[in-house]
Structure formats: structure tokens, C-alpha cells
C-alpha positions as a Markdown table, in Angstrom:
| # | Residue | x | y | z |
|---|---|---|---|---|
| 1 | Unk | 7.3 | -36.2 | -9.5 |
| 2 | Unk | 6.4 | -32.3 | -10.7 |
| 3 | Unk | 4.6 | -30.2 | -8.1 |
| 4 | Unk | 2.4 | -29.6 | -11.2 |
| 5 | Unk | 1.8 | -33.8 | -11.2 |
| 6 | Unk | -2.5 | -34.0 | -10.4 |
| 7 | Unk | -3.3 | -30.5 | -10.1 |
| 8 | Unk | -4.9 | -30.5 | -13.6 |
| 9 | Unk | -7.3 | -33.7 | -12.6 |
| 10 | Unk | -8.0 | -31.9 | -9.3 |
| 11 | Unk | -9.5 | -28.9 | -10.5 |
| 12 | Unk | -11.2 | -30.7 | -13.4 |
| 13 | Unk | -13.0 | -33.4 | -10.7 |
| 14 | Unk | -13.9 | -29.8 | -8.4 |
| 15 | Unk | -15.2 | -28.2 | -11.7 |
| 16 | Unk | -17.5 | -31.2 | -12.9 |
| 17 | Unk | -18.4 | -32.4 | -9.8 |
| 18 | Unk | -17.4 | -36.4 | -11.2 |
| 19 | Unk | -14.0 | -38.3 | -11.5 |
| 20 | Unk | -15.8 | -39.6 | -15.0 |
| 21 | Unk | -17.0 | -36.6 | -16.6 |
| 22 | Unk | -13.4 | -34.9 | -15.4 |
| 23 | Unk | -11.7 | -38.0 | -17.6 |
| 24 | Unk | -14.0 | -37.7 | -20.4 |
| 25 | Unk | -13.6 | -34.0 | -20.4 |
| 26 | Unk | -9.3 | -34.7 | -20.4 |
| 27 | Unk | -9.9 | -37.8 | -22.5 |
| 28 | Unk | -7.9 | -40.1 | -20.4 |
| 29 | Unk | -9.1 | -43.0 | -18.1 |
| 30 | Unk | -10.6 | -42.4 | -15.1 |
| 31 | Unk | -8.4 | -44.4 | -13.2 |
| 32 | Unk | -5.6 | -41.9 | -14.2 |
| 33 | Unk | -8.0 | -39.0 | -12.6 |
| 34 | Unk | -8.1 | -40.5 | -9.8 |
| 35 | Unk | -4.3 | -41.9 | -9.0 |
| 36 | Unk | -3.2 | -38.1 | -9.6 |
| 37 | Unk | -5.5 | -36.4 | -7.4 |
| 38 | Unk | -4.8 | -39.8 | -5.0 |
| 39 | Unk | -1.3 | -38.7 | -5.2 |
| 40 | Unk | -1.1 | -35.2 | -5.3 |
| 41 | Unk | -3.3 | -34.9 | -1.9 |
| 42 | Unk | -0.6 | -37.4 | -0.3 |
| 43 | Unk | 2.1 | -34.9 | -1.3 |
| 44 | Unk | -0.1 | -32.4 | -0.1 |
| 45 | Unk | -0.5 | -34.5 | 3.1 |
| 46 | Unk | -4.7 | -33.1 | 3.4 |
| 47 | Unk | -7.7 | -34.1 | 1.8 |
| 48 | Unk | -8.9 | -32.3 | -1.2 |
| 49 | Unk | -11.7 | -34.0 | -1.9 |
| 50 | Unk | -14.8 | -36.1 | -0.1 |
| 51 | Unk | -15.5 | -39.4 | -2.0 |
| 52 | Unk | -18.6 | -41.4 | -1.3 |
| 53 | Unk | -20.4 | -44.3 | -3.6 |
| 54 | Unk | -22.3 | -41.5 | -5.5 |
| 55 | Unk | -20.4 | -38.0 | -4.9 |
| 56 | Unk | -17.3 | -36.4 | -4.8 |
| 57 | Unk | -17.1 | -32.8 | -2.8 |
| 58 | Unk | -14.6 | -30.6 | -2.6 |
| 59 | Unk | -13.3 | -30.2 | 1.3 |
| 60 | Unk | -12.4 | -27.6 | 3.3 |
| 61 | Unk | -9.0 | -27.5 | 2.7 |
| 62 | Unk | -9.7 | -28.1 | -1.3 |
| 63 | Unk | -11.6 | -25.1 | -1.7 |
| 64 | Unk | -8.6 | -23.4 | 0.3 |
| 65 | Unk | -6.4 | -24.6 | -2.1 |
| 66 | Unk | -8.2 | -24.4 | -5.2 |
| 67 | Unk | -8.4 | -20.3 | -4.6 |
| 68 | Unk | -4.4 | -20.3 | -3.9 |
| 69 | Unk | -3.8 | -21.8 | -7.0 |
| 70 | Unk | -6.4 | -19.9 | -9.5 |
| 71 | Unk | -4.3 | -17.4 | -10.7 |
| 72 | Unk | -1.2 | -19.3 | -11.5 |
| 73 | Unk | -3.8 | -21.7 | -13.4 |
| 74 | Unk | -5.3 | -18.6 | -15.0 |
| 75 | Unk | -2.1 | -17.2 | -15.8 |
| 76 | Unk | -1.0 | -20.7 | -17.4 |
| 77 | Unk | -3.7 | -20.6 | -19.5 |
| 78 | Unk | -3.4 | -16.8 | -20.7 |
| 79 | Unk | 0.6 | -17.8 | -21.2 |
| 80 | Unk | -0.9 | -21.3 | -23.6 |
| 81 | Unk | -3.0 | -19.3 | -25.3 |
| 82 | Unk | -0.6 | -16.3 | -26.4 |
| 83 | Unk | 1.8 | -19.2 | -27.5 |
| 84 | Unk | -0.7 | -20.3 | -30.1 |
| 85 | Unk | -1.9 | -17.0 | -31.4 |
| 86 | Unk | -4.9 | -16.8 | -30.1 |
| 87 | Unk | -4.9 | -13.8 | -27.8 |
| 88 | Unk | -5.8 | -11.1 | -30.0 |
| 89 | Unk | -9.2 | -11.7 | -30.5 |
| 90 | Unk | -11.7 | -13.4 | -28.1 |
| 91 | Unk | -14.0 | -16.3 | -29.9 |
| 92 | Unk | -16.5 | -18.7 | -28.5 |
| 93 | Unk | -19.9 | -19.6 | -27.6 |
| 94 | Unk | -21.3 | -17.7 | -24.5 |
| 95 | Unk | -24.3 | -19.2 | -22.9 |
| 96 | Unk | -26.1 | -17.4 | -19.8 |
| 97 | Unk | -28.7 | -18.5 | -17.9 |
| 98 | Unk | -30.6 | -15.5 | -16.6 |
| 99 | Unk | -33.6 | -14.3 | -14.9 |
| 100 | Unk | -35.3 | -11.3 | -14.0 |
| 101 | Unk | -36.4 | -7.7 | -15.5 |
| 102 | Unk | -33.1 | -6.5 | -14.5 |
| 103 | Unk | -31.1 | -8.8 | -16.7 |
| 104 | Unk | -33.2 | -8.2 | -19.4 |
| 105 | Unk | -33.5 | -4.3 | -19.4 |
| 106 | Unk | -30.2 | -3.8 | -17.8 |
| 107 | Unk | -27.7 | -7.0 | -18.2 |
| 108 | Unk | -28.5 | -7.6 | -21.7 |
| 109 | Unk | -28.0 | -4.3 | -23.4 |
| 110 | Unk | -24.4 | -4.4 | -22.0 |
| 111 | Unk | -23.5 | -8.1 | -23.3 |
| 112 | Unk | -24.6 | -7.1 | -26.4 |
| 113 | Unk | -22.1 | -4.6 | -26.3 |
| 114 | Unk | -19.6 | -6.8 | -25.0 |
| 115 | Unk | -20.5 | -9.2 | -28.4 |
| 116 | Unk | -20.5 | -6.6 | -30.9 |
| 117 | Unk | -16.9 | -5.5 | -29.9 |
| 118 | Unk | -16.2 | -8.8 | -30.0 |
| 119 | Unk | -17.5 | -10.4 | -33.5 |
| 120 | Unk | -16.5 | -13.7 | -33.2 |
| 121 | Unk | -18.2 | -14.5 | -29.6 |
| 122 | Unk | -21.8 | -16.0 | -30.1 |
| 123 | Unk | -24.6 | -15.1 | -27.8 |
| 124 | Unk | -27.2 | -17.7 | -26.5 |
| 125 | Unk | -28.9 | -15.7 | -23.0 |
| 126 | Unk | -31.7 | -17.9 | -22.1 |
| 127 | Unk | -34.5 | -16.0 | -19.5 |
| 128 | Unk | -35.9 | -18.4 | -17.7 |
| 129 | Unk | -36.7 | -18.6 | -13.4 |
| 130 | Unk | -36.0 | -22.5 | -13.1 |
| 131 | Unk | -32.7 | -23.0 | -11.1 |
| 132 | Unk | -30.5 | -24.5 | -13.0 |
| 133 | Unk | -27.2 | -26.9 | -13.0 |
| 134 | Unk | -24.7 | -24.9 | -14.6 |
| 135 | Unk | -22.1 | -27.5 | -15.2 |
| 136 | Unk | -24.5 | -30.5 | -16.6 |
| 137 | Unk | -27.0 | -28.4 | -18.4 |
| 138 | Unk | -24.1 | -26.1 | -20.5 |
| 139 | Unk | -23.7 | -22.8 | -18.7 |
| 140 | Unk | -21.2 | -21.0 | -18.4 |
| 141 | Unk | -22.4 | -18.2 | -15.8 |
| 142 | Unk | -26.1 | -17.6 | -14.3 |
| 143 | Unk | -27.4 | -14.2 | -13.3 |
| 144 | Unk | -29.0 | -14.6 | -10.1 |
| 145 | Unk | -30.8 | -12.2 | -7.5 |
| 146 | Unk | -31.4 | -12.4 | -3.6 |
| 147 | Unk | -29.6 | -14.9 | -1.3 |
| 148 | Unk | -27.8 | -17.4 | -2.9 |
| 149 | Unk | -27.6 | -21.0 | -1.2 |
| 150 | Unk | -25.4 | -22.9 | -3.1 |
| 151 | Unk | -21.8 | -23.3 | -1.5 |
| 152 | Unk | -20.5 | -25.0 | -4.6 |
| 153 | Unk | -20.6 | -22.2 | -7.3 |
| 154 | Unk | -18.7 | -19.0 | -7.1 |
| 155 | Unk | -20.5 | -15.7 | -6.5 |
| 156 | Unk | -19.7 | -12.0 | -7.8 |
| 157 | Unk | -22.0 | -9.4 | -6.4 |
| 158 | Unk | -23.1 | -7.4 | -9.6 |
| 159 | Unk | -25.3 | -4.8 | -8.1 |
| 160 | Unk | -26.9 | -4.1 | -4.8 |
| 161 | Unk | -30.6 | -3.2 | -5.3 |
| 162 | Unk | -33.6 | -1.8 | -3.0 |
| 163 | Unk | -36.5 | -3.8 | -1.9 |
| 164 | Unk | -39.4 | -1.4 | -1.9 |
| 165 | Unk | -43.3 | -1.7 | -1.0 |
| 166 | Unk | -45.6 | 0.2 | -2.8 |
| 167 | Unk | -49.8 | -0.1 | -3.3 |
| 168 | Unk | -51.8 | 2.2 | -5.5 |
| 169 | Unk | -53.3 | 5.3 | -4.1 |
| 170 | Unk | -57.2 | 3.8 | -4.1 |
| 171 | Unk | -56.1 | 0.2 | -2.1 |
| 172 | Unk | -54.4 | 2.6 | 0.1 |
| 173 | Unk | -57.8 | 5.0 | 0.8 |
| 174 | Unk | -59.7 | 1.9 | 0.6 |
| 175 | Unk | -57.7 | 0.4 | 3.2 |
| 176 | Unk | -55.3 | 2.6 | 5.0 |
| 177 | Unk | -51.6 | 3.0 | 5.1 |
| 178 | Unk | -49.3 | 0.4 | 7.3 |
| 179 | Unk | -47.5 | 1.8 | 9.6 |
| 180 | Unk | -44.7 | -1.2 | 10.6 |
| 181 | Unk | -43.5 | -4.1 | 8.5 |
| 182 | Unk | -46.3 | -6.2 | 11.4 |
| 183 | Unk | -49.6 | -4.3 | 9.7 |
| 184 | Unk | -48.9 | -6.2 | 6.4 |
| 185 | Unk | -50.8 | -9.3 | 8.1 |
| 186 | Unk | -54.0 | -7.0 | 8.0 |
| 187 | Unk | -53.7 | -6.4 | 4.1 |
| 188 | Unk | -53.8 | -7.7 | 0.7 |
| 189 | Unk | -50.3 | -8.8 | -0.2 |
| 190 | Unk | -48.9 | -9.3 | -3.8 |
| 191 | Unk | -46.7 | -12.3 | -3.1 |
| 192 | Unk | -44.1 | -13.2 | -5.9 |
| 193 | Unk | -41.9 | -16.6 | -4.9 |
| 194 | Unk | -41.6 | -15.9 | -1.0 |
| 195 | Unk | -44.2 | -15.2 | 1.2 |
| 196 | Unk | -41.9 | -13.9 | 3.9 |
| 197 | Unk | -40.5 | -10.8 | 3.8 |
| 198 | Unk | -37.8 | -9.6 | 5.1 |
| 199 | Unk | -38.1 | -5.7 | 6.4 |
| 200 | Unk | -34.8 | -4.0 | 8.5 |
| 201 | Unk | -35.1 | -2.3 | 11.8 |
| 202 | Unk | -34.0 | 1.0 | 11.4 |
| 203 | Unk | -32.6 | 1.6 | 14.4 |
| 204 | Unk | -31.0 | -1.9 | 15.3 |
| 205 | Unk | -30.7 | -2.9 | 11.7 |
| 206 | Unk | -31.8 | -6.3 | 12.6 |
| 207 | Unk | -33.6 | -8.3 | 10.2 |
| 208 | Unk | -37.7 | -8.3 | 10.4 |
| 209 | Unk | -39.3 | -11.3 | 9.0 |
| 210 | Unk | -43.2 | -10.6 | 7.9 |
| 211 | Unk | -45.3 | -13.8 | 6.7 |
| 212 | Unk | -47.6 | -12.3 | 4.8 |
| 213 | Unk | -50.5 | -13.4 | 2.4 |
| 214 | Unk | -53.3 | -11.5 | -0.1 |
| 215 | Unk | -55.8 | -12.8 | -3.8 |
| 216 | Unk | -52.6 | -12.9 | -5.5 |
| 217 | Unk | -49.4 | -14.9 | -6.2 |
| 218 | Unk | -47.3 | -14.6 | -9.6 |
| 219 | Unk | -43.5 | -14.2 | -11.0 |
| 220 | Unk | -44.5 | -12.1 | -13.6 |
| 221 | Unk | -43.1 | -8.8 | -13.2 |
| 222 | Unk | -45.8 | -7.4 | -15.8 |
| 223 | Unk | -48.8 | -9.0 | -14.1 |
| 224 | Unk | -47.3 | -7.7 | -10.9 |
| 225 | Unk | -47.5 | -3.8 | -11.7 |
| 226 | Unk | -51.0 | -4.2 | -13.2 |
| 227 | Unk | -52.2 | -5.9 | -9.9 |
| 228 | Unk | -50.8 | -2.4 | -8.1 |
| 229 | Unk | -52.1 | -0.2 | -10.4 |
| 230 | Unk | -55.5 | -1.8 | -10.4 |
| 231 | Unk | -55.3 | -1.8 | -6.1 |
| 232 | Unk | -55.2 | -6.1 | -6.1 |
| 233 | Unk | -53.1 | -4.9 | -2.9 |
| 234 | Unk | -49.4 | -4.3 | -2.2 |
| 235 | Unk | -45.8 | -5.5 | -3.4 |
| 236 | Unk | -42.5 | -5.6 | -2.2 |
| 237 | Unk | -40.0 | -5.6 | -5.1 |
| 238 | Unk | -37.1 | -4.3 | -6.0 |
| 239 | Unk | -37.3 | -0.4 | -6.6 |
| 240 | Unk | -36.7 | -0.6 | -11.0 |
| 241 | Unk | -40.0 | -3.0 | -11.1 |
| 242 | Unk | -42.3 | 0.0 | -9.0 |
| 243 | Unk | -40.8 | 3.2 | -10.5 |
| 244 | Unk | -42.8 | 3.4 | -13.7 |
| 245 | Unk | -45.8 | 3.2 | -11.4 |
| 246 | Unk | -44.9 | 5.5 | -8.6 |
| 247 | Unk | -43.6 | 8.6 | -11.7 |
| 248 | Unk | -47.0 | 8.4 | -13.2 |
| 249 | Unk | -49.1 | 8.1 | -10.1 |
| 250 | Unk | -50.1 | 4.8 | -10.3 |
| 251 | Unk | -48.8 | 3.7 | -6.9 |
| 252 | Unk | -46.9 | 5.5 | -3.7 |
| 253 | Unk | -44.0 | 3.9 | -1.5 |
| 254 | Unk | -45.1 | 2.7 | 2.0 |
| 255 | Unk | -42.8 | 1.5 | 4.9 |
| 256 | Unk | -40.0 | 3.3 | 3.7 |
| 257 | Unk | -37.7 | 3.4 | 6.7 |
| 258 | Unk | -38.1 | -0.3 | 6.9 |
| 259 | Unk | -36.6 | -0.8 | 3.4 |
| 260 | Unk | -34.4 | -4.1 | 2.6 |
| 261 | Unk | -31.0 | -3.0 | 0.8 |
| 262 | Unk | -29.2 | -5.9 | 1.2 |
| 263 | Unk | -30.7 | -7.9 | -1.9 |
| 264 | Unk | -27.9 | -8.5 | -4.4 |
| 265 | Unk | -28.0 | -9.7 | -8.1 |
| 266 | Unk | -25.0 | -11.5 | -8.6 |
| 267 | Unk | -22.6 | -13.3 | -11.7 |
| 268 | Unk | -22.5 | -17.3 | -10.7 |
| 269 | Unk | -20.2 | -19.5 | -12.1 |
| 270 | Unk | -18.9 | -23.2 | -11.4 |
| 271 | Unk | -15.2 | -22.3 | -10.6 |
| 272 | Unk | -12.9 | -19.4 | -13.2 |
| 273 | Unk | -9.5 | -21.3 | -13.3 |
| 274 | Unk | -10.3 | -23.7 | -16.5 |
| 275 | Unk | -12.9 | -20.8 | -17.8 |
| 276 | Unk | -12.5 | -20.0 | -21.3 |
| 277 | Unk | -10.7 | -16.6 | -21.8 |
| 278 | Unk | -13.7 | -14.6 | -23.7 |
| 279 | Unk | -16.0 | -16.3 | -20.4 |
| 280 | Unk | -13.9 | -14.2 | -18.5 |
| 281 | Unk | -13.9 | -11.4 | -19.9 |
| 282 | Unk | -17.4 | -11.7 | -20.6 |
| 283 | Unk | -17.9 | -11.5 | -16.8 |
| 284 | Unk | -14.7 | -8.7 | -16.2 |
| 285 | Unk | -16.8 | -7.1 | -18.2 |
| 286 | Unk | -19.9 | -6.5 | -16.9 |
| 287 | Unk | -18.5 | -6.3 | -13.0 |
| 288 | Unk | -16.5 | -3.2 | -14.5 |
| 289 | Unk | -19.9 | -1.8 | -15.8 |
| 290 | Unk | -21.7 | -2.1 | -12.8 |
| 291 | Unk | -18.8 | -1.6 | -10.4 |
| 292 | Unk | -20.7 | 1.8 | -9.1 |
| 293 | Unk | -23.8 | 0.0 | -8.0 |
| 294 | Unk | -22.0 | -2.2 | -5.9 |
């Protein structure tokens, strides 16, 4: 038996998620799937992956293993696909689940660079602030921003950006000027899709949770700034949504020494070792762009 023997059905069952949809995908049975990876973790003498009744996990020492082995897998793949002439020129469908002003003034100009170089990848970006499932719905990366919680997807920070708080000029003479990250509790807050937010001490650096609350809640970055120019209260958004309003006047920066920088936007994908070669460089791509910001 070749060392090679069930690594293929292994990586396919972490990918999907589903010894079926790993079969289907390799158009074999799905007892096969499961006698190699069966095998290949008694060779291995661990566990790759958690089996119940309904779903399959990758384990501890599976994840372990699946990033020791992504780079000869990758390499395999760039090797198959210079064999059959395919290398010069990078071809495909690219679909991208994104969400957020930033991918849309900032992420989206650069992939359409990335496609225009490269004239036989298609583009389908679809904006939208539902969380998806990557694998099952078609993706093949998500741009995300914040704190991710999902342990089964890979994560590339993109860019770090500042968290900033900022009220127009009249709420601010109408109602005065916090001093701490505590005084929100006494004002009109512009909530967007977490009514806690999170401040930093800047001495200990320690995190400062603030529940706050005001007349407003939206996720519209639009109906956001004309709640702060129009003095509905105050927000606490990444810098890039406020600036417009703070260069023409339309709102000042509060609570500055309190700021957040630890608020990432970052490239999310299911796993990179079976990922199509213009995927990849889809997402080289656009780390190397942003590679200053991080």
C-alpha cells in the first residue's frame, strides 16, 4: 500500500464536511471514501476524523496533519496541471461572498484588476451580510470583518482597520462630550449588529466592553452617516465609514485614546490544498495588495 493510498478521500471528506458529497465530488462509492481514510488513519495510527450518525469533523491531530501535508498536495496539483498545458493562463469561475463598504470601495476595484489581467476568469462577487456556508452554497472564499468564530474555515488577515466613534458637532453641544468608553450609557448610540462595544484601555490595553443603546439600529453604512450628520447620536465604526463626515465637518472623533485596532477583515476559505489554481491566486493576489495594512 502507497503512503499516498487515502490521502485524496481524506482531505476531500475535511473539505466537504460529508463522506457522500466527498464520493460524489471523486465519483466513486462512498464505501471506497471511507475504507481509505479507515485505512490510511490505521497506518497513521491517530484519528483524523470524528464520525457520528450525522457529522464527520476533522480532529485535532487531522487538522495537524492536513496543514503538513498542504503543500506537497498543492504542489501535486501545480506539477498535474503543467503536465496538461494548462499553466499558462489561469481560467475559471470565481465566486466571492462579500460584505461591507470596504469590499466594495476597496476589495472590488482590485479583483477587477486581478480579472482583467486574467481574461478567461469570470467574476460573480455577491454583497450580501447573511453568513454563509461556503462549501454547500458555491463559494470559493468569503470576505469577512471582525472576530471570526468558525474553527472550521481558514482565515487570512487582509487588513487591520480602526474602530472609531464619532457624533456630529450639534448632538455633541446638545449633549456633551464622553469622556470614558462608561459615559456612552448616558447617550444616544447608533448601534449597527452588536450592541456591545468593545473599547481598549490605554494604559493596560485590556479590553473594555460597553453595552450600550440609542433611537437607532441599522447595517446600512449610508443610513448610518446620515444618522451622524443629522445628530440621531453617535457611532462606532471603522475609521473609512466616518472620514467623509469628519473632512467636511459633519462629525468630530470622540474617545480617541480608547480606540479598538484589533478589528480585522479577513480572506475565508474552506481548506486551499484541492483549491483551483486561479482561486489561489485570486487570494495571493489580493494579500500581496494589502500586505502593508496588515
Amino acid at each position: 500500500m502507497s503512503d499516498w493510498d487515502g490521502i485524496e478521500e481524506f482531505t476531500m471528506v475535511a473539505q466537504t464536511g460529508s463522506f457522500t458529497t466527498a464520493a460524489q465530488r471523486m465519483k466513486v462509492s462512498t464505501s471506497h471514501v471511507s475504507r481509505r481514510v479507515q485505512a490510511l488513519e490505521e497506518r497513521l495510527g491517530v484519528k483524523l476524523l470524528a464520525r457520528t450518525t450525522r457529522t464527520v469533523r476533522v480532529t485535532e491531530q487531522g487538522r495537524e496533519y492536513l496543514s503538513q501535508i498542504e503543500h506537497v498536495l498543492s504542489a501535486l496539483q501545480e506539477a498535474n496541471q503543467t503536465l496538461r498545458g494548462d499553466i499558462a493562463e489561469l481560467s475559471g469561475p470565481l465566486r466571492i461572498s462579500a460584505a461591507g463598504p470596504f469590499a466594495e470601495r476597496e476589495v472590488a476595484p482590485v479583483l477587477l484588476d486581478f480579472v482583467e489581467q486574467h481574461p478567461r476568469i469570470t467574476l460573480d462577487m455577491d454583497f450580501n451580510n447573511r453568513n454563509v456556508d461556503l462549501v454547500a452554497d458555491g463559494y470559493d472564499f468569503a470576505l469577512r470583518y471582525g472576530v471570526l468564530t468558525s474553527s472550521s474555515l481558514i482565515a487570512r488577515k487582509l487588513v487591520n482597520h480602526r474602530l472609531a466613534c464619532a457624533a456630529s458637532p450639534a448632538y455633541l453641544k446638545r449633549h456633551g462630550t464622553p469622556k470614558t468608553p462608561q459615559d456612552l450609557r448616558q447617550h444616544s448610540c447608533l448601534v449597527t449588529s452588536n450592541d456591545t462595544w468593545l473599547f481598549q484601555d490605554p494604559d493596560t490595553k485590556a479590553t473594555l466592553p460597553v453595552k450600550v443603546s440609542g433611537r437607532l439600529r441599522t447595517n446600512d453604512i449610508p443610513m448610518l452617516q446620515e444618522a451622524v450628520r443629522r445628530g440621531f447620536g453617535i457611532a462606532y465604526s471603522p475609521i473609512g465609514n466616518l472620514q467623509g463626515l469628519i473632512d467636511a465637518g459633519e462629525a468630530e472623533l470622540i474617545l480617541h485614546p480608547y480606540e479598538d485596532h484589533s478589528r480585522s477583515h479577513w480572506i475565508v476559505y474552506a481548506d486551499r490544498h484541492l483549491m483551483p489554481r486561479h482561486v489561489r491566486a485570486a487570494i495571493d493576489h489580493l494579500l500581496t495588495v494589502f500586505a502593508t495594512q496588515r
